[in-house]
N, C-alpha and C positions, 0 to 999 in steps of 0.2 A: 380752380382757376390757374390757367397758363400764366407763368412767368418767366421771362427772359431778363435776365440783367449781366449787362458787359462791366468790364473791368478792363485796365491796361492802358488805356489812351494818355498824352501828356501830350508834352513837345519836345519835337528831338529834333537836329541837325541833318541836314541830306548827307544822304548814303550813312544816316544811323539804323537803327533795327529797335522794334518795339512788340510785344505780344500782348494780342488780345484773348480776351476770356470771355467768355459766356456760360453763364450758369442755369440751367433750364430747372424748372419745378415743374407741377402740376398738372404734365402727363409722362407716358412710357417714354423717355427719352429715346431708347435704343429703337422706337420703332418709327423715328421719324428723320426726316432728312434734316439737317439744317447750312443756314448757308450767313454768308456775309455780305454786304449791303452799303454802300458808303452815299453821302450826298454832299455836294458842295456847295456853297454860297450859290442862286441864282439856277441853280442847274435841278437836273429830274435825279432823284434818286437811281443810281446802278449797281447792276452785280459785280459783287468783287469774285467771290466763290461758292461753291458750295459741295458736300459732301455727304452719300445716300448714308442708310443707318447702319450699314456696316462698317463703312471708312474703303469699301473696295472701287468705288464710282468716284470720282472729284473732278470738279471741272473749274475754269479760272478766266476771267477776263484776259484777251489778252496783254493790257498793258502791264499787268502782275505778273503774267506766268515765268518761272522761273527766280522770282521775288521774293511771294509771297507763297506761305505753305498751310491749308486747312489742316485741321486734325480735331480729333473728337477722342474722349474717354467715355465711356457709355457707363463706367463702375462709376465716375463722377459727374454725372449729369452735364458733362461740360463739351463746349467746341471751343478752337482755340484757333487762332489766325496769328500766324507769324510771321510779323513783315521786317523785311530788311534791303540793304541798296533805296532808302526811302527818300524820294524826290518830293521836293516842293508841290507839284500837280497831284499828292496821295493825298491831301490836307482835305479834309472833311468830317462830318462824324458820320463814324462809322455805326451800322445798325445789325443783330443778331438778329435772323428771321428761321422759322421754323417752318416747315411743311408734308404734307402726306409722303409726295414725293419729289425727287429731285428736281432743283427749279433754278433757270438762270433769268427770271423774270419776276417782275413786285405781284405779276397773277401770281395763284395759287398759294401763296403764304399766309398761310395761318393766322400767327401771330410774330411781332415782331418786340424786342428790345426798343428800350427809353434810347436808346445811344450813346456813344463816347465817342468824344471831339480827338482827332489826331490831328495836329499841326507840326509840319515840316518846315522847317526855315532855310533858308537859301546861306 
């Protein structure tokens, strides 16, 4: 049984910085993409990022890019989303999604993380 479980979320002040964790079980980790996911009050779920099972592929929403930074350790089952310069409009919970291959889209993911709520205060 696939499990995705995040870590990291709280509430931080704009333009603070917070990391996320994602800890995969229950398949070959390294031989799958995974990516991050956020959804806000009222809105459709979107791509924040994602990253192939090497860590050589990453791609990024653009209102992140240059923000926020994917990364994965494949020795520790884990992706890791590091965000920082964090504005008020990042506040959602954020969701780990895992997939065959790389995906900037809720198609094709597999399985996804419970989530963890980031909120940003003005």
């Amino acid at each position: 049984q696939v499990q995705l479980v995040e870590s990291g979320g709280g509430l931080v002040q704009a333009g603070g910085s917070l990391r996320l964790s994602c800890a995969a079980s229950g398949r070959t980790f390294s031989r799958y993409a995974m990516g991050w996911f956020r959804q806000a009050p009222g809105k459709e779920r979107e791509f924040v990022a994602t990253i192939n099972w090497s860590g050589d592929e990453i791609y990024y929403v653009g209102s992140v890019k240059g923000r926020f930074t994917i990364s994965r350790d494949n020795a520790k089952n884990t992706v890791y989303l590091q965000m920082t310069s964090l504005k008020p409009e990042d506040t959602a919970v954020y969701y780990c999604a895992s997939s065959y291959r790389i995906a900037t889209t809720t198609v094709g993911i597999d399985y996804w993380g419970q989530g963890t709520q980031v909120t940003v205060s003005s």
